[in-house]
SEDRENNU-865093 format. One record per residue (C-alpha): residue in one letter; y, z, x. Coordinates in pm, 1 decimal, padded with zeros to 6 digits. Layout:
# SEDRENNU-865093
PADO,r,py,pz,px
PADO,a,Y,Z,X .
...
***
This chain:
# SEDRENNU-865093
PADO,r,py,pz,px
PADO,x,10684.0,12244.0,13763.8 .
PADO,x,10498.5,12415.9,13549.4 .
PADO,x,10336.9,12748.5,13555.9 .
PADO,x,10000.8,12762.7,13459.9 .
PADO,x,09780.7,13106.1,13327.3 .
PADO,x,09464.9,12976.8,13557.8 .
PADO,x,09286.3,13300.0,13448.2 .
PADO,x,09312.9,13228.6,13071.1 .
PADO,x,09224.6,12875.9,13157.4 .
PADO,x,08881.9,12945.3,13323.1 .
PADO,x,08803.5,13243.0,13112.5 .
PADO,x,08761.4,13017.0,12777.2 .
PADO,x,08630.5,12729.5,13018.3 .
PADO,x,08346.1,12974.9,13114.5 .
PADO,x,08292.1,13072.1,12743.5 .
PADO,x,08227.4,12696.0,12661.3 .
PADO,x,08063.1,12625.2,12930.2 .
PADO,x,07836.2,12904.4,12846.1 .
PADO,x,07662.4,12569.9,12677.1 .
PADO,x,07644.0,12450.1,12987.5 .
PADO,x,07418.2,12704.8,13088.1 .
PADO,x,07192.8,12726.4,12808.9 .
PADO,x,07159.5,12410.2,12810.6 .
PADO,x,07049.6,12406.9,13184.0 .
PADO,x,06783.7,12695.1,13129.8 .
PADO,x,06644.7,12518.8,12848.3 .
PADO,x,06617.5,12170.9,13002.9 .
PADO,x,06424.2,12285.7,13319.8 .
PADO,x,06253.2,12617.1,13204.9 .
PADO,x,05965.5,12419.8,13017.8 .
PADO,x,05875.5,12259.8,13431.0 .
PADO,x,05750.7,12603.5,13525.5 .
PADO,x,05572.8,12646.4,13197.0 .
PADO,x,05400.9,12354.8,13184.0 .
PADO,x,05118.7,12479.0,13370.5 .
PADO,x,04995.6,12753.4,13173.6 .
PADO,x,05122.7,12641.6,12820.7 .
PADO,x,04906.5,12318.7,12865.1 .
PADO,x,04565.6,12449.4,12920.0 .
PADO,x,04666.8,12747.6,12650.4 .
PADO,x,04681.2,12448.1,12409.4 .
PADO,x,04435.0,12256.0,12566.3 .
PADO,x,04675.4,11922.9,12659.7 .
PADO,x,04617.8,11866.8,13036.5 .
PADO,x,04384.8,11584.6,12988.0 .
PADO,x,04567.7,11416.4,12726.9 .
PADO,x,04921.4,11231.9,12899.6 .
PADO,x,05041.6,11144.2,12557.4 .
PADO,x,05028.5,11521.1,12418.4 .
PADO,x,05192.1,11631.9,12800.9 .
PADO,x,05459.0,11315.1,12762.5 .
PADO,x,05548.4,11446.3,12394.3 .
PADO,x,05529.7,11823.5,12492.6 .
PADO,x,05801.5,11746.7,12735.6 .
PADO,x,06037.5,11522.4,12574.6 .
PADO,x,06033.2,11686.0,12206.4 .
PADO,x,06335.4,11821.7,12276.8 .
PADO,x,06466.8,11516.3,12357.3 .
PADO,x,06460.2,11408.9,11987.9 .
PADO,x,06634.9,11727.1,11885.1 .
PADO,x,06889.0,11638.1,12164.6 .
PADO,x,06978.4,11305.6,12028.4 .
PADO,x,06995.8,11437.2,11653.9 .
PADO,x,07227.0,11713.0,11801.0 .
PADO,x,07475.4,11453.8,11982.2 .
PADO,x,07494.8,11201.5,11659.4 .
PADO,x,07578.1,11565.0,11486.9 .
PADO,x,07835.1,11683.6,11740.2 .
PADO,x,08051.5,11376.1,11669.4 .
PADO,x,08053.8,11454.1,11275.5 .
PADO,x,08110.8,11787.1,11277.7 .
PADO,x,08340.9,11843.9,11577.0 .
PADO,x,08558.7,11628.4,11395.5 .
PADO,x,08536.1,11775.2,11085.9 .
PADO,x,08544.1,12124.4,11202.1 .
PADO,x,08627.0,12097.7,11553.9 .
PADO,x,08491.5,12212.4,11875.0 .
PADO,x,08498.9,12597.0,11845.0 .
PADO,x,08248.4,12600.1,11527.2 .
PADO,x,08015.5,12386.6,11657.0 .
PADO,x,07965.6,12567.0,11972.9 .
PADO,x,07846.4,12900.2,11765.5 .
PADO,x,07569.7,12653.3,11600.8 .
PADO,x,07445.6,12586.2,11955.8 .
PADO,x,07436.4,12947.9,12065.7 .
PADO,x,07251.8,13011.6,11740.5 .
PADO,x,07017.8,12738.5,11786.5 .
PADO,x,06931.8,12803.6,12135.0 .
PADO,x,06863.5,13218.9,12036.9 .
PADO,x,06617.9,13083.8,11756.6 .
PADO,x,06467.2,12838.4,11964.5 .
PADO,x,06374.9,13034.4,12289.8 .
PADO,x,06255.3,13304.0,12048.7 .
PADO,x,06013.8,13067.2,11836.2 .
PADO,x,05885.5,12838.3,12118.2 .
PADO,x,05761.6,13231.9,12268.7 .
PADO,x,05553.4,13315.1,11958.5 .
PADO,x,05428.5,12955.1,11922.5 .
PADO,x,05062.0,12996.8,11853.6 .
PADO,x,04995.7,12624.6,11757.6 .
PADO,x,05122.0,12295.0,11964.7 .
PADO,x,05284.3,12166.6,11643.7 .
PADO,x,05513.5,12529.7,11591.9 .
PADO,x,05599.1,12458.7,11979.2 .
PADO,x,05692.5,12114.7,11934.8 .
PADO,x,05958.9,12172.3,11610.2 .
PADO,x,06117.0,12499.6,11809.6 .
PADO,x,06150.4,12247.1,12143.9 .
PADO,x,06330.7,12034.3,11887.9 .
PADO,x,06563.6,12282.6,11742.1 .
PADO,x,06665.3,12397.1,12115.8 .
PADO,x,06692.9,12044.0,12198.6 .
PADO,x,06930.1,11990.5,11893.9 .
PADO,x,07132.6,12305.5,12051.8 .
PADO,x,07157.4,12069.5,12382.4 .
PADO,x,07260.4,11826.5,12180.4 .
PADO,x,07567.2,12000.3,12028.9 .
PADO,x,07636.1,12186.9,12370.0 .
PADO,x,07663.7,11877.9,12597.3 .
PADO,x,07858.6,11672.6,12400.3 .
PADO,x,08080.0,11968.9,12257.1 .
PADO,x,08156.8,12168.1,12577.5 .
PADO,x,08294.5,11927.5,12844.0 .
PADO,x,08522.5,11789.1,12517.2 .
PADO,x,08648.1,12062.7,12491.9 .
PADO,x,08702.2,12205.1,12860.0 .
PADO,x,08879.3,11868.7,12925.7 .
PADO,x,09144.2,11908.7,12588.8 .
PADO,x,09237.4,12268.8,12672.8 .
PADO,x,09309.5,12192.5,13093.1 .
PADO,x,09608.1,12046.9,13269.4 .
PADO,x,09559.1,11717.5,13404.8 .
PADO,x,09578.2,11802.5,13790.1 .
PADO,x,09297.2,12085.7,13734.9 .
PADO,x,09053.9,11924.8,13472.0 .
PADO,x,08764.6,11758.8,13705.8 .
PADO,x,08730.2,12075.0,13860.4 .
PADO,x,08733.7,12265.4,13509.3 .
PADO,x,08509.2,12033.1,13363.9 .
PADO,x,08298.1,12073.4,13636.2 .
PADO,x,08266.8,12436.6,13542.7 .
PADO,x,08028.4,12308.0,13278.9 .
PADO,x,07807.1,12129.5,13546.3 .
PADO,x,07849.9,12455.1,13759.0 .
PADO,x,07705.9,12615.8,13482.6 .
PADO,x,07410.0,12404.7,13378.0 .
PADO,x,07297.6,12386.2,13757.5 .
PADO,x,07287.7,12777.1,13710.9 .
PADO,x,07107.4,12752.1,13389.2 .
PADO,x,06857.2,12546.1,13593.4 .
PADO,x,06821.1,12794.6,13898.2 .
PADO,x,06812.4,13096.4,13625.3 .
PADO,x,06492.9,12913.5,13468.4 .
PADO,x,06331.1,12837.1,13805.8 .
PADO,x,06354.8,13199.5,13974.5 .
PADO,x,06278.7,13328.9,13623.0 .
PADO,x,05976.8,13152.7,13640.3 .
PADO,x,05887.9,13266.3,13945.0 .
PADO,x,05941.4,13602.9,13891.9 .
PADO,x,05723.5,13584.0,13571.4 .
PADO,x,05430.2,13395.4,13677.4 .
PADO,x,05129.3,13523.9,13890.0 .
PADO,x,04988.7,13365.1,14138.2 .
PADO,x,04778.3,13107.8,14106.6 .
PADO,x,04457.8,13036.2,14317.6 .
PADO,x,04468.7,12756.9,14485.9 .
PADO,x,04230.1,12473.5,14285.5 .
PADO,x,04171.0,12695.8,14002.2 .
PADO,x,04009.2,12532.7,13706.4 .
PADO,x,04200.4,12503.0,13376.6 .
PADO,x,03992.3,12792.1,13233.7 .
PADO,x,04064.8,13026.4,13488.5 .
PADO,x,04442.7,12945.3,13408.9 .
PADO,x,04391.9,12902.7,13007.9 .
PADO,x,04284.7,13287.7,13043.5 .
PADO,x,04504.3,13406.4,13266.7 .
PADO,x,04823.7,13638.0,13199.5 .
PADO,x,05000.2,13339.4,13245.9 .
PADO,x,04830.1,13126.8,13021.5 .
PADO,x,04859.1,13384.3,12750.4 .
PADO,x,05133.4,13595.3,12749.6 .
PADO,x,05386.0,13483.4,13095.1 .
PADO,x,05485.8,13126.6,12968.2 .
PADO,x,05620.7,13291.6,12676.3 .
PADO,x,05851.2,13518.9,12848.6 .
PADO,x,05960.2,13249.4,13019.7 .
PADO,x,06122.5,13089.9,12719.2 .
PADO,x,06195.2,13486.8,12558.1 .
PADO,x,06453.5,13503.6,12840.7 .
PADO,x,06655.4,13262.3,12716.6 .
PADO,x,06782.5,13484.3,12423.8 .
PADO,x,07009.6,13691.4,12609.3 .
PADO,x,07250.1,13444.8,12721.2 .
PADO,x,07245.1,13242.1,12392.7 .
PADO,x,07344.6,13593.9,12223.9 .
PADO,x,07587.2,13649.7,12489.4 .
PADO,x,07748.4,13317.5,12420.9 .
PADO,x,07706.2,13354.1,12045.7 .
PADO,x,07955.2,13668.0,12073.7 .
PADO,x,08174.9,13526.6,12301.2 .
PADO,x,08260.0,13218.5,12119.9 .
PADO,x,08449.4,13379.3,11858.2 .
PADO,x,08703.2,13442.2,12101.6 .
PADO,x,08745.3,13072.5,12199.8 .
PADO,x,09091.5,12923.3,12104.4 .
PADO,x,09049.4,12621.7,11897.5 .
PADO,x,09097.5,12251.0,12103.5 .
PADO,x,09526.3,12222.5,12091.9 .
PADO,x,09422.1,11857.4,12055.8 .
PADO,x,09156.4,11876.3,11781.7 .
PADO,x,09425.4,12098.2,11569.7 .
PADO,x,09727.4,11803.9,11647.3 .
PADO,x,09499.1,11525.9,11533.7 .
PADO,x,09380.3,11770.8,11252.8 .
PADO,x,09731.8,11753.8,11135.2 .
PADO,x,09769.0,12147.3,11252.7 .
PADO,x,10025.8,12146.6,11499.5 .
PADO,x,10181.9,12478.5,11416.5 .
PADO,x,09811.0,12624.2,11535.6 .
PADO,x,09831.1,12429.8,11837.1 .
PADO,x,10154.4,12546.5,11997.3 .
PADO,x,10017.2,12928.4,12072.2 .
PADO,x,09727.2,12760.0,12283.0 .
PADO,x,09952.7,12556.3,12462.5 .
PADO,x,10205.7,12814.8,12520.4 .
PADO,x,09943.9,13051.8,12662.2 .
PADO,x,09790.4,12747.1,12885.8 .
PADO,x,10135.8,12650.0,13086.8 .
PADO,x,10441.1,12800.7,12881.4 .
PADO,x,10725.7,12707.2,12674.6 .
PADO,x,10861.2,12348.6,12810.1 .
PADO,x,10479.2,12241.2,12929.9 .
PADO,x,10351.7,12317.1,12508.0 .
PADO,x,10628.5,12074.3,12399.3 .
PADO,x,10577.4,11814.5,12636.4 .
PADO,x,10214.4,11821.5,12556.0 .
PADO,x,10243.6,11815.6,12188.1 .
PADO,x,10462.7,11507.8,12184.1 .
PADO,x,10228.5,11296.2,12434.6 .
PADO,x,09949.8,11383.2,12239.7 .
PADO,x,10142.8,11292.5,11927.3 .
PADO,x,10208.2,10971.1,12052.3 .
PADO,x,09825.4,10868.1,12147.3 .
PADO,x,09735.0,10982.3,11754.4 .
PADO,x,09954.3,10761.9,11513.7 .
PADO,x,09848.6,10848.6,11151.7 .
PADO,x,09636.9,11154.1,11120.0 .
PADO,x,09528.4,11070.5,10773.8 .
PADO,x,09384.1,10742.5,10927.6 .
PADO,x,09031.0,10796.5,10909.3 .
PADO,x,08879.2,10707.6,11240.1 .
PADO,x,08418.6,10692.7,11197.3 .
PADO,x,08164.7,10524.5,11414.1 .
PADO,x,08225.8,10139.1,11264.6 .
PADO,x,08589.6,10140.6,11427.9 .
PADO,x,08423.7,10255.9,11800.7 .
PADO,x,08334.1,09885.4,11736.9 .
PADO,x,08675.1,09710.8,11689.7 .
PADO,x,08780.6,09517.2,12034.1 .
PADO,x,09042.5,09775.4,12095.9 .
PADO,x,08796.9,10084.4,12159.0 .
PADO,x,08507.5,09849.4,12313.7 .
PADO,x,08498.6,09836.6,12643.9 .
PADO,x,08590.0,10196.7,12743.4 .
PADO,x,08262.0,10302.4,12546.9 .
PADO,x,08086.5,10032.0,12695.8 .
PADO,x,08199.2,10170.8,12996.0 .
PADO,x,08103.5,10519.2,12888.4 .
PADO,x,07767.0,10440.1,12733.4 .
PADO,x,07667.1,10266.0,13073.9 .
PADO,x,07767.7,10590.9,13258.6 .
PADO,x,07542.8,10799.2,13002.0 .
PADO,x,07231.4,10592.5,13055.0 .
PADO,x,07265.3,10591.1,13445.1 .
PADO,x,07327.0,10938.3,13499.4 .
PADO,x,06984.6,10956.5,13352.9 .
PADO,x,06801.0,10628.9,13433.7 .
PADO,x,06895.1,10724.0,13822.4 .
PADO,x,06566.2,10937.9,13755.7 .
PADO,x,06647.7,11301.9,13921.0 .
PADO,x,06579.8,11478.4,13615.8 .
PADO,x,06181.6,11350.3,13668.7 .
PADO,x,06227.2,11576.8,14005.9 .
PADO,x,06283.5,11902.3,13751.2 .
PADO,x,06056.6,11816.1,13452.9 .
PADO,x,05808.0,11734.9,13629.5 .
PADO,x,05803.5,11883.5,13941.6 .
PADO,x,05437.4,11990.1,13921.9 .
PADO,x,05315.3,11627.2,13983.8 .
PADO,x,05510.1,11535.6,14239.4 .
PADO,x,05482.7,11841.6,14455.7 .
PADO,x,05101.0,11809.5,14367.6 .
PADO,x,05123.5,11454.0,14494.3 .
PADO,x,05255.1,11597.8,14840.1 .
PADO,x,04971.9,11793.5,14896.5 .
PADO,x,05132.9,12147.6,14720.3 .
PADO,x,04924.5,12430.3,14468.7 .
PADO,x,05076.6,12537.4,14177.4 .
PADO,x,05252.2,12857.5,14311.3 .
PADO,x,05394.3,12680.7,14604.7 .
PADO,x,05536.2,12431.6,14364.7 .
PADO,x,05695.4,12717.8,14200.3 .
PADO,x,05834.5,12829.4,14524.6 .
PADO,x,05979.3,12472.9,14621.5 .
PADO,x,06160.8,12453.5,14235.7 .
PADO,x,06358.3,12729.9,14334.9 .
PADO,x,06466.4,12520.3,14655.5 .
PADO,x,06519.0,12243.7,14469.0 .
PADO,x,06762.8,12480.9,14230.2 .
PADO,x,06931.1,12608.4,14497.2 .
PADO,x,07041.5,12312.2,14652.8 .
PADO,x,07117.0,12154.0,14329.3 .
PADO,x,07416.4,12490.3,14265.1 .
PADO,x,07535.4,12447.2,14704.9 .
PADO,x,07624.3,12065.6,14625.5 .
PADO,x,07783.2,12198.5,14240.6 .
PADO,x,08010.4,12395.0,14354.5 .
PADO,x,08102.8,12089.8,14661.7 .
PADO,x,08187.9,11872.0,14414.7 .
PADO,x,08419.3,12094.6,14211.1 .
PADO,x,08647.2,12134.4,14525.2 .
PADO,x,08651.0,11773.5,14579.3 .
PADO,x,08643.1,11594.7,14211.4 .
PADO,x,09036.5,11592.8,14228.7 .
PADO,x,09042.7,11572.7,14563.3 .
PADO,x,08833.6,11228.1,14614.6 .
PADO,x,08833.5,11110.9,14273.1 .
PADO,x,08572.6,11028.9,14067.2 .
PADO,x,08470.5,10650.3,14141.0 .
PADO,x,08434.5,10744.0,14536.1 .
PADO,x,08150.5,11023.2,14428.9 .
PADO,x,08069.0,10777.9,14172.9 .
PADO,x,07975.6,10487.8,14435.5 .
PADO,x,07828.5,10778.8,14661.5 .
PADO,x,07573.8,10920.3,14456.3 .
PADO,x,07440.9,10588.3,14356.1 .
PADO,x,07420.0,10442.0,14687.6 .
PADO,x,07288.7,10753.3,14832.2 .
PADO,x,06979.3,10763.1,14608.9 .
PADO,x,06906.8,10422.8,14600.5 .
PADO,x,06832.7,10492.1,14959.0 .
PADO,x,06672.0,10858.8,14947.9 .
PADO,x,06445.0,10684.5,14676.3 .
PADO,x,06365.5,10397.5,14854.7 .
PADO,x,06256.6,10630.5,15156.0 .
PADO,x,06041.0,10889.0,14876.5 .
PADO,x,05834.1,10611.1,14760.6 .
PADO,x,05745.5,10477.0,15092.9 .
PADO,x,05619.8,10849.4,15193.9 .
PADO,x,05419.6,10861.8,14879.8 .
PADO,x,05307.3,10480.2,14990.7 .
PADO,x,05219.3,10581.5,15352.9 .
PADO,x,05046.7,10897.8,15199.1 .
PADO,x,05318.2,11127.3,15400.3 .
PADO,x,05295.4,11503.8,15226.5 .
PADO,x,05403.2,11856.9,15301.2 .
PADO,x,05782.5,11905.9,15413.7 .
PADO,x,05877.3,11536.4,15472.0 .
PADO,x,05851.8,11468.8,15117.0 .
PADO,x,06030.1,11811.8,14998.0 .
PADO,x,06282.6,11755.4,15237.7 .
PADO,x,06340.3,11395.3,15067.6 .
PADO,x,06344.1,11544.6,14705.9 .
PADO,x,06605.9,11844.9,14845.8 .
PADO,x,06817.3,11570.2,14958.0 .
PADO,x,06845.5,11364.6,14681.6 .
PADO,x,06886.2,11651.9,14472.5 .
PADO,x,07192.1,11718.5,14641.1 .
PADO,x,07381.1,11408.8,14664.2 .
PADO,x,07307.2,11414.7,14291.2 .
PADO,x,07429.9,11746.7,14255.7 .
PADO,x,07784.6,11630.5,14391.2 .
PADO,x,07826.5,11289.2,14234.9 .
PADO,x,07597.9,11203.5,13897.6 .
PADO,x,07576.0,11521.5,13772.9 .
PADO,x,07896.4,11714.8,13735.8 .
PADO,x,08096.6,11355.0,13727.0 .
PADO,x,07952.7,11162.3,13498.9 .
PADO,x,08034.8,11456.8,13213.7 .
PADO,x,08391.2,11509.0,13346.4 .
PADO,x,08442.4,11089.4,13350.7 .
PADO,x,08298.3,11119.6,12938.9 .
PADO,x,08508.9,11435.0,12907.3 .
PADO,x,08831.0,11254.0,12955.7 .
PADO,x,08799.9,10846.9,12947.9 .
PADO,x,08799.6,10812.1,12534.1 .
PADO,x,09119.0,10788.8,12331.3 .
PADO,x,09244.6,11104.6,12139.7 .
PADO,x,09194.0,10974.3,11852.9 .
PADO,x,08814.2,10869.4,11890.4 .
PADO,x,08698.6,11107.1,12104.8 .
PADO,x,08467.0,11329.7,11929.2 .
PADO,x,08317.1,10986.6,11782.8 .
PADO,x,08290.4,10859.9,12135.2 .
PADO,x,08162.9,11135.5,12310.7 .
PADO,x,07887.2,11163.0,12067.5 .
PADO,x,07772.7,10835.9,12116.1 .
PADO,x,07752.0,10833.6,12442.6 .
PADO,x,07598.1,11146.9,12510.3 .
PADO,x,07377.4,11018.1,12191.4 .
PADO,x,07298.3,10690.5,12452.7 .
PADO,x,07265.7,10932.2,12726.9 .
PADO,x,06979.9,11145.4,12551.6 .
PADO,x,06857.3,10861.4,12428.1 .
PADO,x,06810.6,10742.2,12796.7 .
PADO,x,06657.3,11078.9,12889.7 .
PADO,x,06360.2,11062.7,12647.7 .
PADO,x,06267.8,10716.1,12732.9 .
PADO,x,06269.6,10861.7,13090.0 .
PADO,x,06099.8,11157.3,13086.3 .
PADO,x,05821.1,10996.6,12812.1 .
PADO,x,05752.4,10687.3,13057.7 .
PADO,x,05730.2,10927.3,13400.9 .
PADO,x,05410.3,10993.3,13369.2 .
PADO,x,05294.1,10628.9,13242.7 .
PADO,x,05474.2,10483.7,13519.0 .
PADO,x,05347.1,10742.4,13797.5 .
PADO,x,04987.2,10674.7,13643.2 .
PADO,x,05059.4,10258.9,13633.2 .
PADO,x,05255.2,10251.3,13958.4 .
PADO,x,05167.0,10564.3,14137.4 .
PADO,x,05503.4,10786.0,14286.1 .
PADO,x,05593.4,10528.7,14527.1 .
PADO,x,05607.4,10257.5,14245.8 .
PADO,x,05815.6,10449.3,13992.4 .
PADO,x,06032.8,10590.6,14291.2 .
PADO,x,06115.6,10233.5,14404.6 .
PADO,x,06208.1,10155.4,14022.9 .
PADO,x,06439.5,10386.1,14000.5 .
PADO,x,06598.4,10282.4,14313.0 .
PADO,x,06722.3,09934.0,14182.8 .
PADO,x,06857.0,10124.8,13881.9 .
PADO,x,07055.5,10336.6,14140.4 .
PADO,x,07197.3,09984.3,14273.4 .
PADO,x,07239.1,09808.0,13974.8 .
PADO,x,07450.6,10118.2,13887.4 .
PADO,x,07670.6,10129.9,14206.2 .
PADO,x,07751.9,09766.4,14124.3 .
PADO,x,07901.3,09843.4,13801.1 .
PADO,x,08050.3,10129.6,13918.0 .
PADO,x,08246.9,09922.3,14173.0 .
PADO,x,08393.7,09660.7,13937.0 .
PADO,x,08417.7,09813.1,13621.1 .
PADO,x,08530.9,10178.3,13650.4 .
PADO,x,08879.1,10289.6,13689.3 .
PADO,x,08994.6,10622.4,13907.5 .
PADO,x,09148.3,10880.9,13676.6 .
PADO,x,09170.3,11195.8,13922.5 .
PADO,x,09523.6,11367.4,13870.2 .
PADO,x,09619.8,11171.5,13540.7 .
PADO,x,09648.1,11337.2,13191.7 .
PADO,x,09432.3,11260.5,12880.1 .
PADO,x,09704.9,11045.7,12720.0 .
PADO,x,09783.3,10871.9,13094.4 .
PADO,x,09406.8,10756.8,13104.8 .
PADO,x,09452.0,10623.8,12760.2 .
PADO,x,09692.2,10382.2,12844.3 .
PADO,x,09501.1,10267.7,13175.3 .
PADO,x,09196.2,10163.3,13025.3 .
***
């Protein structure tokens, strides 16, 4: 048995998931700005401006996962990582001075290509540095992480922003501290962990994995060594020799195609989309409609985000103590299941014209059965499912399907919730939620316990 330095382990697992966390803040902190930034650049009548406001960074997101797969194979995963710390300090610091909606709009894309590069590049590379028996709840770290990202944003919000009147006009909030000045703190903040994490990735190890297929095994065997010892370093180097073949083959996107990669990116594509098309993210991105829809003012909503974020960490940190306890189809089937029913429930409150706690107490629920299954599984099931040899390719097209997913989500929210009201769109995405747990059931295999090379075989 094998001896492993589980403090070196989850130090550089934090580092990278760092990512995880700037990603998180990113993604969410633009919900409690949307208030004030839209009346300061006089959008809240138009739902195309609001739609592309929000999901900007989506496009940056999907440039920064085609990216990831080019350039963490070229360079690796280490590299990379620094671009996304640099990318999310520039971006939180130019979406703050924004005086235009046009300079707001490019810096939401440059911090969207920094969640790009981050969500593709740091469960990767969490999953090729951990031993098999520990790596769902590793991985998970980078969930962990993104869920604290999220809760950082919300309470930072909260802290920031004055309180609103209840039914004040958009002028009164247009010239308000927080239409002026507190909406760009809110995205200011972000700097200091994205410097934070620009430091400390210099002191990541490169991927032991990355550096064998890179034809740089002599670099690899320090990692290893520090990771589990002596005899667990040489039996990982020659399993992960074996899964490689010819290094100097080159692998690009065209051979993702060929029959014998297909179906586990099928199978990691559908994943991608569903984590998104399940539609929780609409709970964080939008949160002011649909606590406004249950009969909450604009501070309160502020208030119930932080719920929400709290919640969504509790049912995190569940699901890192039972990813390799479970398995990963069982909170697979779960989560899909469970919010095809929460959702089902949500829409016919917003149909029966139910507000106040009832529907909060829906949206806190669904938030956490997400939290546990979706959310944190989803990335460790793309963190470990695609062949050594493709992987960087693979993960970067399915996180590029993923964020592809997310934009068309977040951009037809508010069309839908204007064309089918909340109840409508809520009901939507609960046959998504059970068209997922179907495929879920038949097509996805249980890898809990089984190395990187082991899975290869299996699927």
């Amino acid at each position: 048995m094998h001896k492993f330095n589980k403090l070196y382990i989850f130090g550089i697992s934090m580092i990278s998931a760092m990512g995880g966390l700037l990603f998180g803040y990113d993604w969410v902190v633009i919900g409690g700005a949307k208030p004030f930034y839209e009346r300061f650049f006089d959008i809240a009548s138009s739902a195309n401006l609001q739609a592309w406001a929000m999901s900007s960074a989506l496009v940056g997101c999907v440039l920064g996962a085609v990216v990831s797969g080019m350039v963490s194979d070229k360079f690796g995963r280490k590299w990379p990582l620094l671009l996304s710390a640099f990318l999310f300090t520039v971006a939180s610091l130019g979406t703050g001075f924004a005086s235009s909606y046009m300079v707001f709009i490019i810096f939401r894309i440059i911090g969207g290509i920094g969640i790009g590069l981050a969500s593709a590049l740091s469960p990767m590379y969490i999953a090729e540095i951990a031993p098999a028996h520990l790596r769902g709840r590793f991985v998970s770290l980078n969930q962990m992480t993104i869920v604290v990202g999220i809760l950082a944003a919300q309470v930072i919000n909260l802290l920031i922003a004055e309180k609103v009147p209840l039914g004040a006009s958009d002028e009164f909030i247009r010239a308000s501290w927080n239409g002026q000045i507190g909406w760009r703190w809110m995205f200011y903040a972000c700097a200091v962990p994205a410097t934070l994490f620009f430091i400390l990735a210099f002191f990541l190890p490169e991927s032991p994995r990355w550096l064998m297929k890179a034809g740089k095994s002599h670099k690899a065997l320090p990692t290893l060594k520090k990771i589990g010892g002596e005899a667990y370093a040489w039996d990982q180097m020659t399993s992960i020799q074996a899964t490689l073949g010819d290094v100097s083959e080159k692998v690009d996107f065209k051979a993702l195609l060929s029959p014998k990669f297909r179906s586990v990116l099928i199978i990691g594509i559908v994943l991608a989309v569903f984590q998104q098309w399940c539609g929780i993210n609409t709970v964080f991105n939008y949160a002011e409609e649909i606590f406004t829809a249950a009969g909450y003012g604009v501070s309160d909503t502020l208030f119930n985000i932080v719920i929400t974020g709290s919640v969504n960490l509790i049912f995190t940190l569940l699901a890192m103590f039972t990813v390799d306890n479970w398995g990963r189809k069982k909170l697979m089937l779960f989560g899909s299941i469970g919010l095809a029913m929460n959702y089902i429930l949500l829409g016919t409150a917003f149909y029966l014209g139910i507000k106040g706690i009832a529907v909060l107490s829906l949206v806190v629920i669904a938030i956490g059965i997400y939290a546990m299954s979706l959310a944190p599984i989803v990335w460790v099931i793309l963190s470990e499912i695609f062949p050594n040899r493709i992987r960087g390719a693979a993960m970067a097209m399915a996180t590029f399907a993923l964020w592809i997913a997310c934009f068309i989500l977040t951009y037809t929210f508010p069309l839908l919730n204007k064309g089918l009201g909340a109840a409508g769109t809520f009901w939507v995405y609960a046959g998504i939620c059970l068209l997922g747990f179907v495929f879920i059931l038949k097509k996805l295999p249980e890898t809990k316990g089984k190395s990187l090379e082991e899975i290869e075989t299996m699927i």
